[in-house]
DRENDO-1510 file (C-alpha; in Angstrom, 1 decimal, always signed):
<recs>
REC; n; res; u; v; w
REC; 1; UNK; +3.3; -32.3; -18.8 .
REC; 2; UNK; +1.0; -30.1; -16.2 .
REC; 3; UNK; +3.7; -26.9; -17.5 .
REC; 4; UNK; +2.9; -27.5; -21.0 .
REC; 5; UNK; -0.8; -27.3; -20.4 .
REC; 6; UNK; -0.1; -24.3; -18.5 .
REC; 7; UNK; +2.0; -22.3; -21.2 .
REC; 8; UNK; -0.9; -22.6; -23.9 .
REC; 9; UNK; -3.2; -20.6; -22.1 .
REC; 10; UNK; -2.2; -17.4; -22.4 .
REC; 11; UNK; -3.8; -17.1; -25.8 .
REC; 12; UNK; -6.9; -17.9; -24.2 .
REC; 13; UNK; -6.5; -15.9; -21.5 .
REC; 14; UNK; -6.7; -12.7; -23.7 .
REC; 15; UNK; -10.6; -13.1; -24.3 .
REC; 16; UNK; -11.9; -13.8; -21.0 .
REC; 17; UNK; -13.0; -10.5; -19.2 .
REC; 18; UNK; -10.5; -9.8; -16.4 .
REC; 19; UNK; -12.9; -9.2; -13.0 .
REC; 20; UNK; -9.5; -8.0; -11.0 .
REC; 21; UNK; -6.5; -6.2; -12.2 .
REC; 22; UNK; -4.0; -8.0; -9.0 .
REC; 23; UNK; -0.9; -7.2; -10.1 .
REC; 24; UNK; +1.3; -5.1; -12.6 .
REC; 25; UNK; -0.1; -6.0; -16.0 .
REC; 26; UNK; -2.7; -8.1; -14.5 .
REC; 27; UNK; -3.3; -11.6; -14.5 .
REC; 28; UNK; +0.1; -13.3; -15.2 .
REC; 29; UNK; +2.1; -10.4; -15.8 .
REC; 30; UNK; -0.1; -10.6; -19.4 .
REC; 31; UNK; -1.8; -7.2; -20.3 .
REC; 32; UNK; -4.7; -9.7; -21.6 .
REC; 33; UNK; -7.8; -6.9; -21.1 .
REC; 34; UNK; -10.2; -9.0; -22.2 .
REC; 35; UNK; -13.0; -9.0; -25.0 .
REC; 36; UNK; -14.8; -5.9; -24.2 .
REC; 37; UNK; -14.6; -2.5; -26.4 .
REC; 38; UNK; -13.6; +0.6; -25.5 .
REC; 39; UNK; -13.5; +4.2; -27.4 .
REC; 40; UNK; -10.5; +4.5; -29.3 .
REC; 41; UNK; -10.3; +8.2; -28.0 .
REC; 42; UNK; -12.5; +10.2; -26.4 .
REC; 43; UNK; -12.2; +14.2; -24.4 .
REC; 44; UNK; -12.6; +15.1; -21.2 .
REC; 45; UNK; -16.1; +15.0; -20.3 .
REC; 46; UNK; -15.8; +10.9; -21.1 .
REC; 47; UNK; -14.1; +10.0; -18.1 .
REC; 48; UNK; -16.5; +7.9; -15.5 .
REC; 49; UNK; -14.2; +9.6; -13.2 .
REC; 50; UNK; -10.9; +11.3; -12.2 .
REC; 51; UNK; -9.0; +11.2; -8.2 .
REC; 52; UNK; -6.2; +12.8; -7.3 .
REC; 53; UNK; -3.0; +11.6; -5.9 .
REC; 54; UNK; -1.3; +13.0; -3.1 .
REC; 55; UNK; +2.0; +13.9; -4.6 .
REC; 56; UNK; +3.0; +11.4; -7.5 .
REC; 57; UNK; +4.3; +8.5; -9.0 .
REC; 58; UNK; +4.5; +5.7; -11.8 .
REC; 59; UNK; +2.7; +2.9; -9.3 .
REC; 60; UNK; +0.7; +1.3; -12.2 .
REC; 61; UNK; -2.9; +0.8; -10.8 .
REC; 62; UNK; -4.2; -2.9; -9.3 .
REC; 63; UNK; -8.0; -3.9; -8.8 .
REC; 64; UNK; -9.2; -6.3; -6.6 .
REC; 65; UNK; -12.8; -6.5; -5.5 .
REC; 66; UNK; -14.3; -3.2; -6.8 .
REC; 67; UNK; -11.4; -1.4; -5.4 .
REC; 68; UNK; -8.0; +0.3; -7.0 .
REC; 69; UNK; -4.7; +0.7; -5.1 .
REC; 70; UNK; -1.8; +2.5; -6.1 .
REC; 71; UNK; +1.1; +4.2; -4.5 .
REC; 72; UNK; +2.7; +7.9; -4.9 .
REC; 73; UNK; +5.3; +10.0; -2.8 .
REC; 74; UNK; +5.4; +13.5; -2.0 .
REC; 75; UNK; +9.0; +14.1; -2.2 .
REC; 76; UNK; +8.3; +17.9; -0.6 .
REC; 77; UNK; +7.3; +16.4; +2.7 .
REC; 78; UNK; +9.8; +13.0; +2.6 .
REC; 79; UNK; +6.3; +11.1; +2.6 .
REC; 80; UNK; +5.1; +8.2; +0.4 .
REC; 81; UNK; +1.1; +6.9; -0.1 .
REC; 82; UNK; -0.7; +3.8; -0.5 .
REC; 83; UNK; -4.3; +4.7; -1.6 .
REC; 84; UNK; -7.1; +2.7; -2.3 .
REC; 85; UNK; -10.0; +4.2; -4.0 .
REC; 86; UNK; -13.9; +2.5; -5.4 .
REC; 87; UNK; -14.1; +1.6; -8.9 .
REC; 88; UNK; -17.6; +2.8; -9.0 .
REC; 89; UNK; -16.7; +6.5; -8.6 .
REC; 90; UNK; -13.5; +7.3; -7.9 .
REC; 91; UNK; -14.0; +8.0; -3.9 .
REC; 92; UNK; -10.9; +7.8; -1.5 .
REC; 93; UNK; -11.7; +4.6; +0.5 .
REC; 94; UNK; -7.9; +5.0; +2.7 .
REC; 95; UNK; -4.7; +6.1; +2.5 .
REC; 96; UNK; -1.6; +5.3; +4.2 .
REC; 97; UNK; +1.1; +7.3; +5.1 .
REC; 98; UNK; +4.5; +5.6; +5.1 .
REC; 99; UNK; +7.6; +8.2; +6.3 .
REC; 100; UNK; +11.0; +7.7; +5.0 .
REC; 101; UNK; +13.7; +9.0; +3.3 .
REC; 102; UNK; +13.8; +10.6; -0.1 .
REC; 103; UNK; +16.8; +10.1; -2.5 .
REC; 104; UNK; +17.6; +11.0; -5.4 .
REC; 105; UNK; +16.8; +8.6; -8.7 .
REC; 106; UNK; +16.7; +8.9; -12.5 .
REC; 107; UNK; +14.6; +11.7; -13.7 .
REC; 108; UNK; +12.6; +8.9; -15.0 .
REC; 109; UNK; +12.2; +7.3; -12.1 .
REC; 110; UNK; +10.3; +8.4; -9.0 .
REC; 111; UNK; +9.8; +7.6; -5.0 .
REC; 112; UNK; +6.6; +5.9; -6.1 .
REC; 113; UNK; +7.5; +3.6; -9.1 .
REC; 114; UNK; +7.2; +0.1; -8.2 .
REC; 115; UNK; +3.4; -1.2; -8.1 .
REC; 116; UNK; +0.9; -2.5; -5.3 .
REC; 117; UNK; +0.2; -6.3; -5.6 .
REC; 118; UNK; -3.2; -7.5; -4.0 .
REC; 119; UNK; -4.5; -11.0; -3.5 .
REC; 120; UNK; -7.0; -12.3; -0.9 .
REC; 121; UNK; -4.7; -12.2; +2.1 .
REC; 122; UNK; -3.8; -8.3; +1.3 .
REC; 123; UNK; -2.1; -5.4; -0.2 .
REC; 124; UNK; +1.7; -5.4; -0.4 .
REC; 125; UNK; +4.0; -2.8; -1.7 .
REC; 126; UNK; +7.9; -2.4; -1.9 .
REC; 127; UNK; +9.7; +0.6; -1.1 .
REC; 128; UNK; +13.5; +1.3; -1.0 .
REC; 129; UNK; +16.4; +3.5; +0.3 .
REC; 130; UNK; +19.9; +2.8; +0.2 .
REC; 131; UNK; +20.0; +1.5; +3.8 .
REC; 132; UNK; +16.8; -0.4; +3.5 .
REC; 133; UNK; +14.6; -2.0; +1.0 .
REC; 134; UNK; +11.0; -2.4; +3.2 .
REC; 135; UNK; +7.7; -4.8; +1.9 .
REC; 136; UNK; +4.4; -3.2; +3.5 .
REC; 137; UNK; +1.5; -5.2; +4.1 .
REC; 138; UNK; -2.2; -3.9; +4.8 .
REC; 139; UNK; -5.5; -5.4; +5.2 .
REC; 140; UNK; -8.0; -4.5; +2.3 .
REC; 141; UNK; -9.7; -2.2; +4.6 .
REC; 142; UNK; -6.1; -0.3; +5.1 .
REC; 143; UNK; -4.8; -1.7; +8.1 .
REC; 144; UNK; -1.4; -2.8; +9.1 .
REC; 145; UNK; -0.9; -6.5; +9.2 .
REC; 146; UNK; +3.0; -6.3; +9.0 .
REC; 147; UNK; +6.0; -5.3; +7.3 .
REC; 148; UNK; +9.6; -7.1; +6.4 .
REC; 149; UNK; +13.0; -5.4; +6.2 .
REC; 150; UNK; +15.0; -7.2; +3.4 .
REC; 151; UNK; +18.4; -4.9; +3.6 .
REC; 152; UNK; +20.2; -2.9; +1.9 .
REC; 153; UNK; +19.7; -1.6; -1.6 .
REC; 154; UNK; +22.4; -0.2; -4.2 .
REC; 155; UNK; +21.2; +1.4; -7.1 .
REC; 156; UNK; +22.2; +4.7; -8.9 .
REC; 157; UNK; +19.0; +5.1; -10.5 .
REC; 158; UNK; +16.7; +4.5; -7.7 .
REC; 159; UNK; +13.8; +1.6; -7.0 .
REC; 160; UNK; +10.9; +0.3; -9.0 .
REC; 161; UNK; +10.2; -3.2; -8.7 .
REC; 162; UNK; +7.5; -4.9; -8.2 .
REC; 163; UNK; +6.8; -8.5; -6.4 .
REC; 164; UNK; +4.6; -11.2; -7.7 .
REC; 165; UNK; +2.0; -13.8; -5.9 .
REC; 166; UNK; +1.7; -17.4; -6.1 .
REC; 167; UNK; -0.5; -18.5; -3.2 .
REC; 168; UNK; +0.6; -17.8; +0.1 .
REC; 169; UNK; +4.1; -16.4; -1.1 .
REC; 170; UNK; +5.3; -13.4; -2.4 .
REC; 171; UNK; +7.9; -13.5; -4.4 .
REC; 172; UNK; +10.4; -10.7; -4.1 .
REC; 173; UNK; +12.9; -9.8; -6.7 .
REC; 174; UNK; +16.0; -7.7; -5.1 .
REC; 175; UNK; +18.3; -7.6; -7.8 .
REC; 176; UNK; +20.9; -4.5; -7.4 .
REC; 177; UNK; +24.4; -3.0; -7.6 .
REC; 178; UNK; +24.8; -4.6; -3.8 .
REC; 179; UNK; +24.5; -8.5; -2.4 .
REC; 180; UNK; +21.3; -9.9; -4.9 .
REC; 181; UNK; +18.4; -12.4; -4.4 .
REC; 182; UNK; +15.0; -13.7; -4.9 .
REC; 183; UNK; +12.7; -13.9; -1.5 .
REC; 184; UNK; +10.0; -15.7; -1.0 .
REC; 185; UNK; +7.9; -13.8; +1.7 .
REC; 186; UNK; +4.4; -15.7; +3.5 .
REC; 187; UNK; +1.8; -13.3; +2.3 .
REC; 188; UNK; +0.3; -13.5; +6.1 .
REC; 189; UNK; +2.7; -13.3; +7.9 .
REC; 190; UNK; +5.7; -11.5; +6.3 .
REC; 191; UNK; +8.2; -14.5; +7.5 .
REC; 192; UNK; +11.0; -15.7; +5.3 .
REC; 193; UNK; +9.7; -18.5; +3.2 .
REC; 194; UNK; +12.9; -19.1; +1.3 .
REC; 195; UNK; +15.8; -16.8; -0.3 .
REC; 196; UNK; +17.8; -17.8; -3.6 .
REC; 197; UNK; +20.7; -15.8; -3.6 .
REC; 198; UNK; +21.8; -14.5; -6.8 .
REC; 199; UNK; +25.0; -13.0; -8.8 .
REC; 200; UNK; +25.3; -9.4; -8.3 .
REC; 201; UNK; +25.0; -7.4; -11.8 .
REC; 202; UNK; +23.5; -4.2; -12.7 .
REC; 203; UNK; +20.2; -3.6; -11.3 .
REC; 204; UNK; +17.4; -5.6; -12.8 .
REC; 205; UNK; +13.3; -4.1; -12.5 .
REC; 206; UNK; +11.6; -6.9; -14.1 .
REC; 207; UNK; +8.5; -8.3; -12.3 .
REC; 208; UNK; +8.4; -11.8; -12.0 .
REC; 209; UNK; +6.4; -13.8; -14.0 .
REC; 210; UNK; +4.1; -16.6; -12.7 .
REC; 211; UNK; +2.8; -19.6; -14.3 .
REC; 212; UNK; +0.4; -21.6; -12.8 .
REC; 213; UNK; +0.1; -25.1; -14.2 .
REC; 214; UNK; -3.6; -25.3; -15.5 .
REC; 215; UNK; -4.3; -28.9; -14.3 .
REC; 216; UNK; -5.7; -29.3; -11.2 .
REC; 217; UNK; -4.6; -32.5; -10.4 .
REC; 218; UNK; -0.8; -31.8; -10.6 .
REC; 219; UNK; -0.7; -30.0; -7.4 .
REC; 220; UNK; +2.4; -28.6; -8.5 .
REC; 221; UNK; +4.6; -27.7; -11.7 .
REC; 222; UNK; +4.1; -24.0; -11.0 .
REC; 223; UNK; +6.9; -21.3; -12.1 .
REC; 224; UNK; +8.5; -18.4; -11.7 .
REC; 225; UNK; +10.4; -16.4; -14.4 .
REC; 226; UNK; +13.0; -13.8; -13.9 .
REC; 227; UNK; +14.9; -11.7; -15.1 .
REC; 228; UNK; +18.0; -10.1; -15.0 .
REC; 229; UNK; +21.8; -9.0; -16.7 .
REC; 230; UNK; +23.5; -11.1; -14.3 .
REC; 231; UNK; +21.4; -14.8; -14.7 .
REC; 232; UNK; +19.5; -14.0; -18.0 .
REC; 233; UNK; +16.0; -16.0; -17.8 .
REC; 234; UNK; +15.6; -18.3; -14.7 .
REC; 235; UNK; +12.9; -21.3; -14.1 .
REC; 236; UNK; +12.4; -21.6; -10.2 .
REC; 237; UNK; +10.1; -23.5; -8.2 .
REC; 238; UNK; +7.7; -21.4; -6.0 .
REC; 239; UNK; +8.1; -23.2; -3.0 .
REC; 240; UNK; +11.0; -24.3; -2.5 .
REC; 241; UNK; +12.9; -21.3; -4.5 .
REC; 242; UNK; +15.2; -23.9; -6.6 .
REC; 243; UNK; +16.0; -23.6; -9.7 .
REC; 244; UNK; +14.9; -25.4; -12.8 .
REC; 245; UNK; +16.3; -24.0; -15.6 .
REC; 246; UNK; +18.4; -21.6; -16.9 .
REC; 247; UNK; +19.8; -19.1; -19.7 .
REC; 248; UNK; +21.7; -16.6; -19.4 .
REC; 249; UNK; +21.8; -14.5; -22.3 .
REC; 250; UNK; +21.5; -10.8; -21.7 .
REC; 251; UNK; +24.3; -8.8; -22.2 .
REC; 252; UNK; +22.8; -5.4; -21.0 .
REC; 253; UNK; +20.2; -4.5; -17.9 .
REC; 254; UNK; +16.9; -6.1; -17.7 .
REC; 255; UNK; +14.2; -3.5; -17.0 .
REC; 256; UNK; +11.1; -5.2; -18.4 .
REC; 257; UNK; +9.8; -8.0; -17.5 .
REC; 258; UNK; +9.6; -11.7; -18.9 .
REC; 259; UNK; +6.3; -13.0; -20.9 .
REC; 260; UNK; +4.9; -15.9; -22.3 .
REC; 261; UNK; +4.2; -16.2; -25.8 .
REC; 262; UNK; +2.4; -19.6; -26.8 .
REC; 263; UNK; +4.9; -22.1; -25.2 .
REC; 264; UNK; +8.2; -19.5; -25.0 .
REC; 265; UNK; +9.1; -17.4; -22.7 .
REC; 266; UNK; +10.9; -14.2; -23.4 .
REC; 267; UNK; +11.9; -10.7; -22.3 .
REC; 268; UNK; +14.4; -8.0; -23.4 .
REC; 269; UNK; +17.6; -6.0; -21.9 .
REC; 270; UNK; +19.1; -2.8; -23.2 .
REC; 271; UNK; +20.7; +0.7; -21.9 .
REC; 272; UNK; +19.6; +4.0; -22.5 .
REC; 273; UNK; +21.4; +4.2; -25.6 .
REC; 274; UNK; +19.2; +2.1; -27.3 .
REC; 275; UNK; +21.5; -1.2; -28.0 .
REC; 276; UNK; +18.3; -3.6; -26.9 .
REC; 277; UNK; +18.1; -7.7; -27.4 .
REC; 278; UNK; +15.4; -9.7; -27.0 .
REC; 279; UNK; +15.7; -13.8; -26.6 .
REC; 280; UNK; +12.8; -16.4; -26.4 .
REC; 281; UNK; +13.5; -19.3; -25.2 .
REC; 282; UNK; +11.8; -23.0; -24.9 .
REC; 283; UNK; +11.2; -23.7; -20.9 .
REC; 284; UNK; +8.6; -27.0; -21.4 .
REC; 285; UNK; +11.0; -29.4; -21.6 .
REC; 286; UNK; +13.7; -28.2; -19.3 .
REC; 287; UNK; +11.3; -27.8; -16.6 .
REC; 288; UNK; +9.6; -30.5; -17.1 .
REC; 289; UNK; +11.0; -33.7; -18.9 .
REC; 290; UNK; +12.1; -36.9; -16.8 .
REC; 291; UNK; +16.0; -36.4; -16.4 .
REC; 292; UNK; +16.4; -32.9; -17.0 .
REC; 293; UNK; +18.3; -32.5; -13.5 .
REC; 294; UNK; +21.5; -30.5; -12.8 .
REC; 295; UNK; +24.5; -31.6; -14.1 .
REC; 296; UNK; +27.5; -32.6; -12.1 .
REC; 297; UNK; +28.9; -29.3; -11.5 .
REC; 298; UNK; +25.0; -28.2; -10.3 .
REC; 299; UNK; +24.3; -26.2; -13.0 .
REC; 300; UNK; +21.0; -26.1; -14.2 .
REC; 301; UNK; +19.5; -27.4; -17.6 .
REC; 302; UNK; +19.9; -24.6; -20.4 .
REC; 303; UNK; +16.9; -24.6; -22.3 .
REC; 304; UNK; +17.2; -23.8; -26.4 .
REC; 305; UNK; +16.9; -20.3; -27.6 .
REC; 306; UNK; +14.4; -20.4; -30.0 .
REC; 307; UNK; +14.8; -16.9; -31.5 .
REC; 308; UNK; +16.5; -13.4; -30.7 .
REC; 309; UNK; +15.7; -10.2; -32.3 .
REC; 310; UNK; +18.1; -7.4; -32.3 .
REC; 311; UNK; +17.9; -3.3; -31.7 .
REC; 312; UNK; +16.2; -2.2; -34.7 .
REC; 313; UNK; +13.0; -4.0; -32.8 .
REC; 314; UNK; +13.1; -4.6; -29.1 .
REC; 315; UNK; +11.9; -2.6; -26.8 .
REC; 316; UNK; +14.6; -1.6; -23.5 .
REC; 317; UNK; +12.0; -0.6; -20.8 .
REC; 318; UNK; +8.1; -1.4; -22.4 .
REC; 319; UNK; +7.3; -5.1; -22.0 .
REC; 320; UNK; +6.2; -7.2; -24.8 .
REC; 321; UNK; +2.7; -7.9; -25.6 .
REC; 322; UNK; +1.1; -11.1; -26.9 .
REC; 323; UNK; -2.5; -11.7; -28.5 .
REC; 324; UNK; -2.4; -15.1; -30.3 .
REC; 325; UNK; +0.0; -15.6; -33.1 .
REC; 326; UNK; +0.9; -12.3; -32.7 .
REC; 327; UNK; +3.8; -10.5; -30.6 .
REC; 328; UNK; +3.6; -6.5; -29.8 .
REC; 329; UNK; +6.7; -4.8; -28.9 .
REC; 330; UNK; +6.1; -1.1; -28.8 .
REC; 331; UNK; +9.4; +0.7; -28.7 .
REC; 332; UNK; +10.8; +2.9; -26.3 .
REC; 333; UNK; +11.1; +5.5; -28.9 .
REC; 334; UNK; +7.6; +5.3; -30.4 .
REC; 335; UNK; +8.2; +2.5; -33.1 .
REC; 336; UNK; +5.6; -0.7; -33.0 .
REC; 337; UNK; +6.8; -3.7; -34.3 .
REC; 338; UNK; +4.5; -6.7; -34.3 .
REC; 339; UNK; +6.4; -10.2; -35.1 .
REC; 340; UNK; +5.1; -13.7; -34.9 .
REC; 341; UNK; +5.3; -15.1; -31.5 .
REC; 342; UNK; +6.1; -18.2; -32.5 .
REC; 343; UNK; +9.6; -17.7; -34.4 .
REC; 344; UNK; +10.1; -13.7; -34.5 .
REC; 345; UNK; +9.1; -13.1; -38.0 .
REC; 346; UNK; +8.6; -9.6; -38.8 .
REC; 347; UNK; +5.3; -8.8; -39.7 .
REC; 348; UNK; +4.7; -5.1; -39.6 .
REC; 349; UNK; +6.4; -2.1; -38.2 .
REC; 350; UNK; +4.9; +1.7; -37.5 .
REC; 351; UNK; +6.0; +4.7; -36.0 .
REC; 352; UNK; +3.0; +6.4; -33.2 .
REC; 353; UNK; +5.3; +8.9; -31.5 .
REC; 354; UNK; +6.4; +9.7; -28.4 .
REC; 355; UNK; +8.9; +8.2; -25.8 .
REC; 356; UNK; +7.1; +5.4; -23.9 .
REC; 357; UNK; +7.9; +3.6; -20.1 .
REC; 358; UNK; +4.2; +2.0; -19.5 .
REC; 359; UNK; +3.9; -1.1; -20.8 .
REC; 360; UNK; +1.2; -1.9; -23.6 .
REC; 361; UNK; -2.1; -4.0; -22.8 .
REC; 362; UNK; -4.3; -5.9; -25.5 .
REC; 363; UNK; -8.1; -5.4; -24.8 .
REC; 364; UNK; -10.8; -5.5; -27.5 .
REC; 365; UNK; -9.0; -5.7; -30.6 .
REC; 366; UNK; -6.8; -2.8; -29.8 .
REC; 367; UNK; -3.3; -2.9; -28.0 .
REC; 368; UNK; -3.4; +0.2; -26.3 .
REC; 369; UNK; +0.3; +1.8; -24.5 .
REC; 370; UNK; +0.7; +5.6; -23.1 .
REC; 371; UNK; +3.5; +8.0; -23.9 .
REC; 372; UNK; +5.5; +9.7; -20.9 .
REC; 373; UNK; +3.9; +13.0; -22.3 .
REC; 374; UNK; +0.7; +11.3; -21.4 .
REC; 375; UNK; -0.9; +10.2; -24.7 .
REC; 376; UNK; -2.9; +7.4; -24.8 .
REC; 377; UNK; -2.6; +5.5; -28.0 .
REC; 378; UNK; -4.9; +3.2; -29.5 .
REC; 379; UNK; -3.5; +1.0; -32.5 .
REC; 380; UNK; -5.7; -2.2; -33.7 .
REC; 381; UNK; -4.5; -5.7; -33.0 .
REC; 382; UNK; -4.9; -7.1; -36.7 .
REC; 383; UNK; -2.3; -8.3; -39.5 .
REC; 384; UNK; -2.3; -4.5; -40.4 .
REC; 385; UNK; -0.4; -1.4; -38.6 .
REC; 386; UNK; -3.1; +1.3; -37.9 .
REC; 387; UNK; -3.4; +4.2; -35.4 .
REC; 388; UNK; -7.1; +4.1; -34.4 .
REC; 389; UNK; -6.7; +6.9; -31.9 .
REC; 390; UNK; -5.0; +9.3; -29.4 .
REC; 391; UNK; -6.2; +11.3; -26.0 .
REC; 392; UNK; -4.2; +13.4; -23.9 .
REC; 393; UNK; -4.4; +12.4; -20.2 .
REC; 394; UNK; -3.5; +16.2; -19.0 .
REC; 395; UNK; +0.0; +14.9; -17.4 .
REC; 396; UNK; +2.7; +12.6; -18.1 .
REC; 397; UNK; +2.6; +9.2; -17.3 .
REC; 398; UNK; +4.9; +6.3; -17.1 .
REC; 399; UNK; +2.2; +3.9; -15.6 .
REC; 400; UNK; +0.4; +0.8; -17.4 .
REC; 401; UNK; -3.2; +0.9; -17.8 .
REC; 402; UNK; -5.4; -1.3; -16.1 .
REC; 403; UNK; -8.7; -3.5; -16.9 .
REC; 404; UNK; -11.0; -4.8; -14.7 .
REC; 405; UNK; -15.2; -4.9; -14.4 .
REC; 406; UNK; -15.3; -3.2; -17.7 .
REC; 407; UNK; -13.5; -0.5; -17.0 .
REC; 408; UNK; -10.1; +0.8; -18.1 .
REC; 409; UNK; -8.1; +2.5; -15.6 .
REC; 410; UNK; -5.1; +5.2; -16.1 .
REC; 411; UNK; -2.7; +6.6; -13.4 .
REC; 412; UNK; -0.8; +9.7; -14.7 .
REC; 413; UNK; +1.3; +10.9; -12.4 .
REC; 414; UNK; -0.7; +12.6; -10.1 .
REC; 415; UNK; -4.2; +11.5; -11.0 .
REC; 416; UNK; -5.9; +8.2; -11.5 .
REC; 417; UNK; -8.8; +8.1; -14.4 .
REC; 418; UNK; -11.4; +5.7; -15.4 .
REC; 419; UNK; -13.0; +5.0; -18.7 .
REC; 420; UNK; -16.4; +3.0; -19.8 .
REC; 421; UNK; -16.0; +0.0; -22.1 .
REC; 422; UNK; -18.2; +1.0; -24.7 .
REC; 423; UNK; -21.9; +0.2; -24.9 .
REC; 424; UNK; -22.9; -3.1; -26.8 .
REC; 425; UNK; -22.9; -2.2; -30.5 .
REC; 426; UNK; -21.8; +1.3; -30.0 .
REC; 427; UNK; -19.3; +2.6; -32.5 .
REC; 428; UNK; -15.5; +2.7; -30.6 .
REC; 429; UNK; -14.7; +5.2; -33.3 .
REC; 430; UNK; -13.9; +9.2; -33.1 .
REC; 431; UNK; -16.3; +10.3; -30.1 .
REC; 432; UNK; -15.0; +13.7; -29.7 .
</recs>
């Protein structure tokens, strides 16, 4: 089965030294950073560079070619900003200007939240109002190439999701309070590819998650994952936008966004008062197995739920993180928990501090998350809970890191900030 070979990759994914950063959380929606070392903390005077935003944001940062996007708003001036800057030194390459109305969101939220995807065609980035949710498009040198209106969005805490790529389509998710669906977009053109309509439920901001089979000769067996209250997890074909499989098993909002762990697939809901679930669930043979085809009603097949974890461990808004056996989930309220990936046994848990939105990463035997108080944290990826170190960013932040050309990148909210893997043999200890 081509999507069984594709779902045991990830673990392998996690040493290879990521050369582009191209979407939120990188390659496959992952956090896999690769092998490379960097300082557990460090001052000031360590950053390769700093740039400045015009206004701010929580636009995580993408890399693609030796170049870092990201978006911000200056709410002031009713203005929003896609900027693309050199990973070399930090130097404003162009920024975009893109007017439009500013409402009010969650004090959590911001104009700028959702972030930039990039692939070889361009640099796409969603932006919404009430009256309008809008998808820009711009060359890699900052140029227009086009821009789609997808309608109306209802939300009372604002916009912040982010789209996905799988070859020449985007994949959009626009899941609100108001009529939902999932759009596929032609990364060239901006044209309608497909749209799946979807139950309307309370607003989901997961990204979606793409797997791409990892035999060449199938020529198909890709997948998309999303999530959401209303549907729970959902299986879909990239290019036709049917469905494959489905669970729906969320009883609260989704806000981050589905992983793979080995051959699962999972993600988490919750609300803001901390009553969280997370479900893993068994997609290989639903998608995949001869038969498995709607039933006579057209529902879906239902895959198994192999394990669900309750409140006292998963995480509402920080997406889970996986490294081998070995499943992160760093809580909103500044509890880690790492469980087995493979059946949700509890293998440590560890209090760092702090209230956390970013997502964490895994990149050279660390997992690494920052606090909206803008802390980086640094704990080690072993069988063992242990702080290795901490360094203040000089703002809040409610972006994920990014890793790409051995480099680490950080957006706080108004700044972006880069960071040297460590030299070859050189001690990732205490530098300051």
């Amino acid at each position: 089965m081509a999507l069984w070979c594709a779902v045991t990759t990830v673990a392998q994914d996690a040493v290879t030294d990521p050369a582009d950063w191209p979407r939120w959380r990188g390659h496959a929606g992952a956090g896999a950073g690769g092998s490379q070392r960097f300082p557990h903390q460090w001052a000031e005077q360590d950053w390769a560079w700093t740039a400045r935003l015009p206004g701010n944001g929580h636009a995580s940062p993408v890399v693609w070619r030796q170049r870092i996007y990201t978006a911000s708003a200056d709410e002031a001036t009713s203005k929003r900003f896609v900027s693309c800057h050199t990973t070399a030194d930090g130097r404003l390459l162009w920024q975009r200007e893109i007017p439009g109305p500013i409402e009010p969101h969650h004090v959590q939220n911001s104009s700028a939240s959702g972030s930039v995807t990039v692939d070889e065609a361009g640099v796409y980035w969603l932006w919404a109002t009430k009256e309008q949710l809008r998808c820009e498009a711009f060359s890699h040198d900052g140029a227009p190439l086009w821009h789609a209106d997808l309608g109306s969005y209802a939300c009372e805490h604002g916009f912040g999701s982010s789209a996905a790529v799988w070859r020449d389509r985007l994949i959009i998710p626009i899941e609100h309070d108001g009529p939902s669906a999932i759009v596929a977009l032609d990364t060239k053109t901006g044209r309608e590819q497909w749209r799946l309509p979807r139950e309307t439920g309370r607003t989901a901001y997961s990204t979606p998650l793409v797997i791409e089979s990892s035999d060449p000769k199938s020529g198909g067996d890709a997948l998309v994952v999303l999530a959401s209250m209303a549907h729970g997890l959902t299986g879909i074909d990239p290019t036709t936008g049917r469905v494959l499989w489905e669970r729906r098993c969320f009883p609260k909002r989704t806000v981050s966004s589905p992983v793979m762990a080995g051959s699962l697939v999972l993600g988490t809901c919750g609300e803001g008062g901390g009553d969280n679930t997370l479900v893993a669930v068994r997609p290989a043979a639903s998608a995949t197995a001869e038969g498995h085809e709607p039933d006579a009603k057209g529902k879906p097949p239902e895959p198994a739920i192999a394990y669900q974890l309750d409140r006292s461990v998963a995480p509402y808004v920080p997406t889970p993180v996986c490294s081998g056996e070995r499943l992160y989930l760093w809580g909103d309220r500044g509890v880690v928990t790492c469980v087995n990936a493979a059946d949700g046994t509890v293998l440590w848990r560890g209090r760092v501090g702090g209230i956390y939105s970013a997502s964490p990463i895994v990149v050279g035997g660390t997992v690494i998350n920052v606090s909206a108080e803008g802390e980086v944290v640094v704990i080690a990826d072993g069988e063992v809970f242990e702080v290795l170190g901490r360094t203040p960013l000089g703002e809040p932040c409610r972006a994920t890191p990014a890793v790409a050309g051995g480099r680490m990148f950080f957006r706080s909210i108004g700044r972006l900030h880069a960071l040297d893997a460590s030299p070859a043999g050189a001690s990732t200890s205490n530098q300051r």
